[in-house]
PDB file of N, CA, C and O in Angstrom, chain B, residues numbered from 101:
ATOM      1  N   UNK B 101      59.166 -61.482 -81.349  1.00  0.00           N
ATOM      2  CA  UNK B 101      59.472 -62.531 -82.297  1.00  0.00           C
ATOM      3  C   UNK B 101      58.242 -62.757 -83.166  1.00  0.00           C
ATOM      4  O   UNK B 101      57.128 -62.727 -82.644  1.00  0.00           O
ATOM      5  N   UNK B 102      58.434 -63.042 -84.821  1.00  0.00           N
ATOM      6  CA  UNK B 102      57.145 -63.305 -85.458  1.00  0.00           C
ATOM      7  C   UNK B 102      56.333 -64.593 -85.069  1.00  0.00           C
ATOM      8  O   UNK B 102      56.661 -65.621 -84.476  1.00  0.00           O
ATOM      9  N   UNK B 103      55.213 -64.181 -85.595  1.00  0.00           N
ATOM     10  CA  UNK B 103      54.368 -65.400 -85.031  1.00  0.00           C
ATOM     11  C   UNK B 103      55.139 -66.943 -85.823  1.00  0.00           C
ATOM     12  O   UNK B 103      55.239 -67.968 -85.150  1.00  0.00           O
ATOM     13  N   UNK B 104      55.537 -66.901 -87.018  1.00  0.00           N
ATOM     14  CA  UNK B 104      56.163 -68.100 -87.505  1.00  0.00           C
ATOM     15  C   UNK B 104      57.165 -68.826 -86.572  1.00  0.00           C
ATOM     16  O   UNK B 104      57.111 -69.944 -86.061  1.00  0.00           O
ATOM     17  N   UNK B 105      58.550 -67.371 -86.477  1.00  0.00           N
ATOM     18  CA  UNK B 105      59.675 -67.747 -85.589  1.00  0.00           C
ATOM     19  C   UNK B 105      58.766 -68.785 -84.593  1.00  0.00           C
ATOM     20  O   UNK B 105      58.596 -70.003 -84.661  1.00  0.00           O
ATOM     21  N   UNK B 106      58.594 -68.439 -84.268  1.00  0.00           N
ATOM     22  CA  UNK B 106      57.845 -68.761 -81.954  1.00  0.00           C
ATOM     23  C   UNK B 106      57.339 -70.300 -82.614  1.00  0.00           C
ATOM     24  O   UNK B 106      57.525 -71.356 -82.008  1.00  0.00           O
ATOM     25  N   UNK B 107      56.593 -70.202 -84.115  1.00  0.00           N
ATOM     26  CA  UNK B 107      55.672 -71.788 -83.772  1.00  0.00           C
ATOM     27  C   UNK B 107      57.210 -72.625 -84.020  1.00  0.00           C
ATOM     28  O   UNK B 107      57.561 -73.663 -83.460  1.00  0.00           O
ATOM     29  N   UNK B 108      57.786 -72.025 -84.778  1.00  0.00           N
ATOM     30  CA  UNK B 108      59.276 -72.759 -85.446  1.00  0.00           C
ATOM     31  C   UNK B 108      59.966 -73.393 -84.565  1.00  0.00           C
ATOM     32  O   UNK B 108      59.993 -74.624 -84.585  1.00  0.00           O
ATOM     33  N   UNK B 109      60.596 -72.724 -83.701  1.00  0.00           N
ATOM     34  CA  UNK B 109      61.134 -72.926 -82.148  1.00  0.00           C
ATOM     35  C   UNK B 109      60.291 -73.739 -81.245  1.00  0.00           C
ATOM     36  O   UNK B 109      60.779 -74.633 -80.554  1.00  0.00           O
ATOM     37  N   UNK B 110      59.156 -73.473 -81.240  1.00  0.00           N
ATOM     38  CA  UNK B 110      58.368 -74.636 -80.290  1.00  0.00           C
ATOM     39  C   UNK B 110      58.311 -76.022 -81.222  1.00  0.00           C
ATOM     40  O   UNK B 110      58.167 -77.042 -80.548  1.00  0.00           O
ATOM     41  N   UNK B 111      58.375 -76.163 -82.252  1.00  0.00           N
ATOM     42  CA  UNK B 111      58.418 -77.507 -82.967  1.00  0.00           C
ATOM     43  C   UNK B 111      59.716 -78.008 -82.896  1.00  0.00           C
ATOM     44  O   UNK B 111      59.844 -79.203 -82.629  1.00  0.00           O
ATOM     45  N   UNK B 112      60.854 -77.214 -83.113  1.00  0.00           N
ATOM     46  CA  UNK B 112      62.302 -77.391 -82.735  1.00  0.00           C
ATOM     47  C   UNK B 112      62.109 -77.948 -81.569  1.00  0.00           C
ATOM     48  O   UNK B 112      62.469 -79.120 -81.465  1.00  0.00           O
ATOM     49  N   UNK B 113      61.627 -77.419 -80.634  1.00  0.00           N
ATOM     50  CA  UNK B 113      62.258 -78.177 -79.079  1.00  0.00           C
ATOM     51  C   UNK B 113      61.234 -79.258 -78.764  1.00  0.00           C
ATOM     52  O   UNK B 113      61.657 -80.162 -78.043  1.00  0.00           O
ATOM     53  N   UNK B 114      60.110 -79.332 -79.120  1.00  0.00           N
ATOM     54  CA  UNK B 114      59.153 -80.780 -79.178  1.00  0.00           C
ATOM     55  C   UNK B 114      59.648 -82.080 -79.778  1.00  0.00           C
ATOM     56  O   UNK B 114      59.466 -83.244 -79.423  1.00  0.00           O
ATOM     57  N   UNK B 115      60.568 -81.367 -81.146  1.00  0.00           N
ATOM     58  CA  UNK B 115      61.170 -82.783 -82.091  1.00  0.00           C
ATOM     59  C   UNK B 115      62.558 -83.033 -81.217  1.00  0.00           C
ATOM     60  O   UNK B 115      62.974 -84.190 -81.173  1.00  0.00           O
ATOM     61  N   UNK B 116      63.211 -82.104 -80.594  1.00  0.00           N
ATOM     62  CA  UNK B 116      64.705 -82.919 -79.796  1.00  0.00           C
ATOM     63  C   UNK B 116      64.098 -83.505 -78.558  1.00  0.00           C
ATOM     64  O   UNK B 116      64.456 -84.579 -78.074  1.00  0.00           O
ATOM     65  N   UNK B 117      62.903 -82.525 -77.947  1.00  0.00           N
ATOM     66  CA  UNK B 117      62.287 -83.671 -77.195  1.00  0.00           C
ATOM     67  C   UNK B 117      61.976 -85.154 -77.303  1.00  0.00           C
ATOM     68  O   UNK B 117      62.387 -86.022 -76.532  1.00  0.00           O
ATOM     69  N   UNK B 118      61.365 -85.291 -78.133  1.00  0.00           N
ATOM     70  CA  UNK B 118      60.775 -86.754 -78.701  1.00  0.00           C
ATOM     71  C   UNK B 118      61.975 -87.273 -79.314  1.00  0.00           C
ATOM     72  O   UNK B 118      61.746 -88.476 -79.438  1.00  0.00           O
ATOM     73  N   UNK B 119      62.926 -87.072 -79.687  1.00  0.00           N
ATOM     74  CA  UNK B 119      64.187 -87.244 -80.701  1.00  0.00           C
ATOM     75  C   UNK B 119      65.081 -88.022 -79.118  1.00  0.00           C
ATOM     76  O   UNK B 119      65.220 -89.215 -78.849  1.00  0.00           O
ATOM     77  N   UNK B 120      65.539 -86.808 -78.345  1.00  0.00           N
ATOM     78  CA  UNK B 120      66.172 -87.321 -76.933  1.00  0.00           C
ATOM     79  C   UNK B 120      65.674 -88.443 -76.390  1.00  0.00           C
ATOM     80  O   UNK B 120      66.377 -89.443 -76.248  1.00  0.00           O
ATOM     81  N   UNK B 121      64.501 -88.397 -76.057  1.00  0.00           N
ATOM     82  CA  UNK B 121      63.881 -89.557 -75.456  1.00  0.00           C
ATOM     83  C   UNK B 121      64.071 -90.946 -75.903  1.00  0.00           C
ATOM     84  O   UNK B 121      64.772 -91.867 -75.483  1.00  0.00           O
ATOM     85  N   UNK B 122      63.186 -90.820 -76.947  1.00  0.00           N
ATOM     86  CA  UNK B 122      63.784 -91.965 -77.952  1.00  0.00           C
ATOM     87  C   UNK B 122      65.333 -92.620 -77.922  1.00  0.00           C
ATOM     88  O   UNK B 122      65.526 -93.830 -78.042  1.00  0.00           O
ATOM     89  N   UNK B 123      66.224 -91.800 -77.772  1.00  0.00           N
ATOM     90  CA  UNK B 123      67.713 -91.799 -77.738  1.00  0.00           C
ATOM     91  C   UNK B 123      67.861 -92.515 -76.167  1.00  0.00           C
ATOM     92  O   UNK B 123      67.976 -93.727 -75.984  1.00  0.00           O
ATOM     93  N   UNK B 124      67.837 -91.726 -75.353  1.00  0.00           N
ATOM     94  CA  UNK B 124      67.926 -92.522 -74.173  1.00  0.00           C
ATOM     95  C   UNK B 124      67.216 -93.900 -74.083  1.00  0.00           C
ATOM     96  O   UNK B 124      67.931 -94.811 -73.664  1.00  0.00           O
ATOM     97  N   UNK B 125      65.768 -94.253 -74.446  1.00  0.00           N
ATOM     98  CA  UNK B 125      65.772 -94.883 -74.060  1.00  0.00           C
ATOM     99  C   UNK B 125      65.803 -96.488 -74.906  1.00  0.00           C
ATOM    100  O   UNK B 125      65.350 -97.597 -74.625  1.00  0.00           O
ATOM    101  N   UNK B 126      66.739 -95.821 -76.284  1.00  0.00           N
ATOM    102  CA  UNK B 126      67.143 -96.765 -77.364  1.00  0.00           C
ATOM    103  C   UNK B 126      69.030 -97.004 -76.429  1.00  0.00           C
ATOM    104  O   UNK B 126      69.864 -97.882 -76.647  1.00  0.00           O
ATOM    105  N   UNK B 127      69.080 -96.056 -75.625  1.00  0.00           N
ATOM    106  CA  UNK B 127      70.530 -96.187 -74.819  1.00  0.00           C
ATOM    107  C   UNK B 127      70.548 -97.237 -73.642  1.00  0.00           C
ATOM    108  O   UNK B 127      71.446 -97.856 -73.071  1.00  0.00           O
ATOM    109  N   UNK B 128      69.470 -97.190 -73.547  1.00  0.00           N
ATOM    110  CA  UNK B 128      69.370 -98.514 -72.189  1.00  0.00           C
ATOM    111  C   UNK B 128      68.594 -99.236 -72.437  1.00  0.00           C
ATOM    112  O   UNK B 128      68.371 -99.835 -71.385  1.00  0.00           O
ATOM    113  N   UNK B 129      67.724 -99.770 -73.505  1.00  0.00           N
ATOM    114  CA  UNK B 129      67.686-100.757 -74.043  1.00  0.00           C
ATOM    115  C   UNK B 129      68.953-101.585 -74.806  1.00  0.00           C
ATOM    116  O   UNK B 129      68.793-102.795 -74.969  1.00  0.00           O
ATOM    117  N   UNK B 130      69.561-101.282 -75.033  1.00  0.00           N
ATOM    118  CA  UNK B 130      70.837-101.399 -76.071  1.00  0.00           C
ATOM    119  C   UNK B 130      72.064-101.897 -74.881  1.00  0.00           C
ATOM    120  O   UNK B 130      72.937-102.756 -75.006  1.00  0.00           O
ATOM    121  N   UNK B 131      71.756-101.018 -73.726  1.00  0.00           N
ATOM    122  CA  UNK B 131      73.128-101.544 -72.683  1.00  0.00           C
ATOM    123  C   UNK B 131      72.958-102.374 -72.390  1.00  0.00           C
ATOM    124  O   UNK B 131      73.851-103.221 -72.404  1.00  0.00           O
ATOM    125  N   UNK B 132      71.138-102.777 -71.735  1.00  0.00           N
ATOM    126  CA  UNK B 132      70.677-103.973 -70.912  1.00  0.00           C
ATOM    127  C   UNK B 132      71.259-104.948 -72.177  1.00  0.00           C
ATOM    128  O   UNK B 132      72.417-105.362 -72.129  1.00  0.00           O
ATOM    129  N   UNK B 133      70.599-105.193 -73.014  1.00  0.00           N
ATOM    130  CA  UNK B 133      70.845-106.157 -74.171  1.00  0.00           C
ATOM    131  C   UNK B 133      72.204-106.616 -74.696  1.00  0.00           C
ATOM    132  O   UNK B 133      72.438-107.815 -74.847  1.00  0.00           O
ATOM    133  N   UNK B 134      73.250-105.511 -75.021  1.00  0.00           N
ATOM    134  CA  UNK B 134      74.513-105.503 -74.885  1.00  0.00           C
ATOM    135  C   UNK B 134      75.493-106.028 -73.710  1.00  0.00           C
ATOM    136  O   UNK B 134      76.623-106.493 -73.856  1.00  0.00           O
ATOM    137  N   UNK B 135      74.779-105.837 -72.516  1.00  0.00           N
ATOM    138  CA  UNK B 135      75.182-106.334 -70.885  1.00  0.00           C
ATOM    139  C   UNK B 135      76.771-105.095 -71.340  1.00  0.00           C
ATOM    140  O   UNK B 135      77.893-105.601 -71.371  1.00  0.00           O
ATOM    141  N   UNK B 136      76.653-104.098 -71.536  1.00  0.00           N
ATOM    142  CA  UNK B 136      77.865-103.121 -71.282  1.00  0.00           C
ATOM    143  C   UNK B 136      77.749-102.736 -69.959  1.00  0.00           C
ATOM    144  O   UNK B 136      76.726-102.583 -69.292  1.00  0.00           O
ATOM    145  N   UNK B 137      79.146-102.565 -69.588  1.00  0.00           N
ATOM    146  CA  UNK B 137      79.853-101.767 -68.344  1.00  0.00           C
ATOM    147  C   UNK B 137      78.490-100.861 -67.791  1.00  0.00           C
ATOM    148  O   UNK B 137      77.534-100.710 -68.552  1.00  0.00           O
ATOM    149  N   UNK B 138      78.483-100.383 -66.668  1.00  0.00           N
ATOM    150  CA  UNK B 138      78.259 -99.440 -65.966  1.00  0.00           C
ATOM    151  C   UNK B 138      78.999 -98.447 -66.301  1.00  0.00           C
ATOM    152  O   UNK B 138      78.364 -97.399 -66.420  1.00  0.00           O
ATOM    153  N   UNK B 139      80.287 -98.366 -66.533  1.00  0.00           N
ATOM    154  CA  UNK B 139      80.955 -97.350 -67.128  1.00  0.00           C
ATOM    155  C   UNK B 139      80.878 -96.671 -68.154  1.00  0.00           C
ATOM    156  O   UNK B 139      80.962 -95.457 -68.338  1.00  0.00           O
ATOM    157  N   UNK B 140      80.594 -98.114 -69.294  1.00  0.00           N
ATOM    158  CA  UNK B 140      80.021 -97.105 -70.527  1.00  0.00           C
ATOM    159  C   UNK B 140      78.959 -97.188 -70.825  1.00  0.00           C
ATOM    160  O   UNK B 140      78.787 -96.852 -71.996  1.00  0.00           O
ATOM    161  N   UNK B 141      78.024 -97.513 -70.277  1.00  0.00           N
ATOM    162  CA  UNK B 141      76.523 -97.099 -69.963  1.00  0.00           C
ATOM    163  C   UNK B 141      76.351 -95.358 -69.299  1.00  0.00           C
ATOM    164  O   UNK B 141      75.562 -94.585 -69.843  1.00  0.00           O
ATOM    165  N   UNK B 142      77.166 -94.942 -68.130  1.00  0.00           N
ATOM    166  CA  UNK B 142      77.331 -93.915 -67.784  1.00  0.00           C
ATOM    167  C   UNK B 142      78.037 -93.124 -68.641  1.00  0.00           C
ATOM    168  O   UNK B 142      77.579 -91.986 -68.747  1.00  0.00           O
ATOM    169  N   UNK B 143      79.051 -93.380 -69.316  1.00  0.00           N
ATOM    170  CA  UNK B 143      79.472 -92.654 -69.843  1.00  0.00           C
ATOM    171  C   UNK B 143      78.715 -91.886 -71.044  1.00  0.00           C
ATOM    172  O   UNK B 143      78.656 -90.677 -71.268  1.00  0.00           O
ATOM    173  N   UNK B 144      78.097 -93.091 -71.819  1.00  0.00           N
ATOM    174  CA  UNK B 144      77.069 -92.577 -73.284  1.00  0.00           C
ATOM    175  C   UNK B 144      75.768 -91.820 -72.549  1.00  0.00           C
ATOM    176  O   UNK B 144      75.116 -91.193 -73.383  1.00  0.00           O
ATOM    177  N   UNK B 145      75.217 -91.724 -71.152  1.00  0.00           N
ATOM    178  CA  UNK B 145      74.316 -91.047 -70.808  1.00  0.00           C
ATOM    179  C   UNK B 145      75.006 -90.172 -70.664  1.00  0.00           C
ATOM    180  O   UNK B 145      75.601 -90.424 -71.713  1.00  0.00           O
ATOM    181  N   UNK B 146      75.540 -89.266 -70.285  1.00  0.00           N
ATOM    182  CA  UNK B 146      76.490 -88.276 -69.766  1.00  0.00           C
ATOM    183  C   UNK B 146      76.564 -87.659 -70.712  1.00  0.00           C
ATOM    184  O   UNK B 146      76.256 -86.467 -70.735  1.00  0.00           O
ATOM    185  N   UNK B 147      77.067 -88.429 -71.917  1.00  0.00           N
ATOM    186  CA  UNK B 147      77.551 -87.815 -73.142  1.00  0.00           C
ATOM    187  C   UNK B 147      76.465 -87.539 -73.996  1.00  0.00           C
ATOM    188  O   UNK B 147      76.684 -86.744 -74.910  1.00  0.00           O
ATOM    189  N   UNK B 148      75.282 -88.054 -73.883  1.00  0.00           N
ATOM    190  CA  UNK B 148      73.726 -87.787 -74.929  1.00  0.00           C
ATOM    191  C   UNK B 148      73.061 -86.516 -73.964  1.00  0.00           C
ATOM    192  O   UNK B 148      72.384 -85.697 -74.586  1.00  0.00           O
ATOM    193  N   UNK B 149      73.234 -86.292 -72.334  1.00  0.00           N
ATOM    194  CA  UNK B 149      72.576 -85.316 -71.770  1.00  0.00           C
ATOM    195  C   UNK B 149      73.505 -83.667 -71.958  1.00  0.00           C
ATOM    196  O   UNK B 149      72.998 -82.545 -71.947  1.00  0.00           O
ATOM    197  N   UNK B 150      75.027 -84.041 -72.125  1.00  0.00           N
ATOM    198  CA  UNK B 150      75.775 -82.782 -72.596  1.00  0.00           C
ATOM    199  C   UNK B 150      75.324 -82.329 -73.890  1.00  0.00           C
ATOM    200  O   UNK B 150      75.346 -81.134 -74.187  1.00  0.00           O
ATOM    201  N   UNK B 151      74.680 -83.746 -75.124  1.00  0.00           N
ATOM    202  CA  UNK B 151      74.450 -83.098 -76.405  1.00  0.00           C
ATOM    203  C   UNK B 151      73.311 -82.639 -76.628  1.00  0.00           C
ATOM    204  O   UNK B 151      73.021 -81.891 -77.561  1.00  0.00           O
ATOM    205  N   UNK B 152      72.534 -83.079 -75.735  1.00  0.00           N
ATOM    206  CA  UNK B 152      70.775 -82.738 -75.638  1.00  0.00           C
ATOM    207  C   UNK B 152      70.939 -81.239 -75.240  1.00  0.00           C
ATOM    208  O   UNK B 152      70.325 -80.375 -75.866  1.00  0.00           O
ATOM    209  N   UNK B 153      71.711 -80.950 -74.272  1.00  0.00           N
ATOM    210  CA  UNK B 153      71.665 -79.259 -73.233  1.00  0.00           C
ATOM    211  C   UNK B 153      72.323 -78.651 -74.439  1.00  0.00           C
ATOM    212  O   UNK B 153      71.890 -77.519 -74.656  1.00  0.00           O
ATOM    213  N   UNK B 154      73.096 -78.993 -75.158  1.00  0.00           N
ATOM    214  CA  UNK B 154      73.876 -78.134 -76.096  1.00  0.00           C
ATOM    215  C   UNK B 154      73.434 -77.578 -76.789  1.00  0.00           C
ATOM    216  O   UNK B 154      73.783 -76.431 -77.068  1.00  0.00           O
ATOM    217  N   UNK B 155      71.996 -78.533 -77.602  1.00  0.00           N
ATOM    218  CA  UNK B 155      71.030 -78.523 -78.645  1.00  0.00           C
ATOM    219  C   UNK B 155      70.012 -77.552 -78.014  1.00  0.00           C
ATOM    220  O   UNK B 155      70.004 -76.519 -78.684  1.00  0.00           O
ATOM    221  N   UNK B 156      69.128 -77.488 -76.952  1.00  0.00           N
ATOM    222  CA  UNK B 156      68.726 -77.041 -76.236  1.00  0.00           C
ATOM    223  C   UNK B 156      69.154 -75.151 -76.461  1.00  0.00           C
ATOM    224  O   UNK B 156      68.725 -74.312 -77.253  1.00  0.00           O
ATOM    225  N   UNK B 157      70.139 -75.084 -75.384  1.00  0.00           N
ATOM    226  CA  UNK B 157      71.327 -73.617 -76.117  1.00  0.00           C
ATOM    227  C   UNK B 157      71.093 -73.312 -77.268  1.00  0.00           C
ATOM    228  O   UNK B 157      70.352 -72.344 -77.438  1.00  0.00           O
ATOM    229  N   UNK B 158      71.641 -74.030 -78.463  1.00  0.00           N
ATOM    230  CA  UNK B 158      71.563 -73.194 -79.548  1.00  0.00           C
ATOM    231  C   UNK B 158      70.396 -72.847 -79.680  1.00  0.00           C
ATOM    232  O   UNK B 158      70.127 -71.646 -79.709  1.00  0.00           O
ATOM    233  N   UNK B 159      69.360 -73.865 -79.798  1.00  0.00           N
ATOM    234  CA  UNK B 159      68.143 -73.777 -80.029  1.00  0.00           C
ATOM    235  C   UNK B 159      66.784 -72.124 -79.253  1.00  0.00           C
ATOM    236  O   UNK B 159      65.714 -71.628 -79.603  1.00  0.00           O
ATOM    237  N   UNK B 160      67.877 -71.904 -78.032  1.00  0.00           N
ATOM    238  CA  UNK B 160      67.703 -71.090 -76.966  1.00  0.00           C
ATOM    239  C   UNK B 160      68.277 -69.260 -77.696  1.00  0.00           C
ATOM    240  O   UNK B 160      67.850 -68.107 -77.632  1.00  0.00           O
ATOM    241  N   UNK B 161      69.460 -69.991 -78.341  1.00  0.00           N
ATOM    242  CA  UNK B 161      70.300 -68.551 -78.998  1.00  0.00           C
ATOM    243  C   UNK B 161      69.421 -68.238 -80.238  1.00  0.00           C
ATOM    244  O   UNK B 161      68.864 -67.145 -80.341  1.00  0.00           O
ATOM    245  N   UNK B 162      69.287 -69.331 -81.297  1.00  0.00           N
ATOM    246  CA  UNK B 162      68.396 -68.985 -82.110  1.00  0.00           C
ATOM    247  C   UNK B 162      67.438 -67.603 -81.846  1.00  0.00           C
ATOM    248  O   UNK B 162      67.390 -66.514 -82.418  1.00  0.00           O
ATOM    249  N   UNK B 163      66.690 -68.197 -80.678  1.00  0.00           N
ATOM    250  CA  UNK B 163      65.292 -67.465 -80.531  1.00  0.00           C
ATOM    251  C   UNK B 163      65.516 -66.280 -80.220  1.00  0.00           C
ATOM    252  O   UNK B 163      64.674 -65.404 -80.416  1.00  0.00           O
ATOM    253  N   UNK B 164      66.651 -66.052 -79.698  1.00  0.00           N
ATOM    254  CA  UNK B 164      67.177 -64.631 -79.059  1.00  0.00           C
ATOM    255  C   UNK B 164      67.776 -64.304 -79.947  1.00  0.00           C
ATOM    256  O   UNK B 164      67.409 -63.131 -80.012  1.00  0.00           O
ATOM    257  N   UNK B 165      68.649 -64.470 -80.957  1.00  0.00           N
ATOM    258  CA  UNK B 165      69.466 -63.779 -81.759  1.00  0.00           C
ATOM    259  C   UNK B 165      69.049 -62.542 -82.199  1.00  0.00           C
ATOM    260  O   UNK B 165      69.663 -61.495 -81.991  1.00  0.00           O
ATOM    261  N   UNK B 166      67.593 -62.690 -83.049  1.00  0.00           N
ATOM    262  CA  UNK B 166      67.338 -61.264 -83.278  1.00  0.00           C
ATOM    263  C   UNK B 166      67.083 -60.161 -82.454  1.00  0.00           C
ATOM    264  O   UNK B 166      67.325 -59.061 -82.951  1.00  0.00           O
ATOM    265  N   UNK B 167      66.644 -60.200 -81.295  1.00  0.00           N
ATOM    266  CA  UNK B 167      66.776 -58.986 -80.108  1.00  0.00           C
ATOM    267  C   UNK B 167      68.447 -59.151 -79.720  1.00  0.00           C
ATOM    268  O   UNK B 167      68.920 -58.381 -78.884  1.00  0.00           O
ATOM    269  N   UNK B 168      68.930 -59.734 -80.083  1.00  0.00           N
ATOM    270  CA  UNK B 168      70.076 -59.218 -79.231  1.00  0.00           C
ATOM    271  C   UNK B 168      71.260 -58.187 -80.600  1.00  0.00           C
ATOM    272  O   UNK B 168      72.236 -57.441 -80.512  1.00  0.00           O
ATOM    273  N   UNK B 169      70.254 -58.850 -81.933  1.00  0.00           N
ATOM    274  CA  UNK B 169      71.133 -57.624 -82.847  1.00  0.00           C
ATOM    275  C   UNK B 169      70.216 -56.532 -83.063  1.00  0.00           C
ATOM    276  O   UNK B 169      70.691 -55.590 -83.698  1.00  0.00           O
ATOM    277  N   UNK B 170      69.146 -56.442 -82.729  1.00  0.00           N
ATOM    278  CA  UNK B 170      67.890 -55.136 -82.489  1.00  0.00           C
ATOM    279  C   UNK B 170      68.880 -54.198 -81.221  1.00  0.00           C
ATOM    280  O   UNK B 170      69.151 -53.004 -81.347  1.00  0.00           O
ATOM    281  N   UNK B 171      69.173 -54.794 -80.404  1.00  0.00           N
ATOM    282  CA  UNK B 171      70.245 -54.139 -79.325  1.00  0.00           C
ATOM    283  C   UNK B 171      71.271 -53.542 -79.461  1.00  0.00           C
ATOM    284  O   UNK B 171      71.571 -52.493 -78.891  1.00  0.00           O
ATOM    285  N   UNK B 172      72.181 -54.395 -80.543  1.00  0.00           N
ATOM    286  CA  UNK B 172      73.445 -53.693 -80.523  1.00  0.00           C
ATOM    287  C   UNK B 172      73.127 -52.490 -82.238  1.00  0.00           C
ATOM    288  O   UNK B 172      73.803 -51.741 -82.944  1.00  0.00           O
ATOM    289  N   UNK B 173      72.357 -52.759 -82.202  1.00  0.00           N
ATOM    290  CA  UNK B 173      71.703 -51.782 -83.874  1.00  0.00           C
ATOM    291  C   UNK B 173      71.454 -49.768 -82.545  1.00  0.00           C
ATOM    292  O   UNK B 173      71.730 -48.641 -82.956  1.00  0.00           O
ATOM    293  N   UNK B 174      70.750 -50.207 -80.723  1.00  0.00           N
ATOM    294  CA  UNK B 174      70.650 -48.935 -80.664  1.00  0.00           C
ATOM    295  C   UNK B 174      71.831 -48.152 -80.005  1.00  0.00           C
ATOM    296  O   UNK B 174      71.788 -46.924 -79.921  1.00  0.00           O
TER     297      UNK B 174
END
């Protein structure tokens, strides 16, 4: 991978890092304060950790994409 790609991708996953975090813990500040369910307190965590892993993945395919069409090129 070029040296750009690699810094690109490591800034990608530092900013959903800091981006996620933030998110969660703007999610339970917001429930406590809100006094919401346990239910949908669980539920919006559940649902921000499926979109975080998702982001994660692509972010994961990105980096691989080009070896995997360097592959099907031999």
């Amino acid at each position: 991978m070029p040296k750009k790609n690699h810094h690109t991708a490591l800034l990608a996953q530092w900013v959903l890092g800091v981006l996620a975090t933030g998110l969660f813990i703007t999610l339970f500040v917001v429930s406590d304060q809100q006094h919401w369910s346990l239910t949908v307190t669980l539920a919006s965590v559940i649902g921000l950790v499926v979109a975080v892993n998702m982001a994660y993945i692509w972010l994961f395919w990105l980096a691989k994409r080009p070896h995997l069409d360097e592959e099907e090129d031999d």
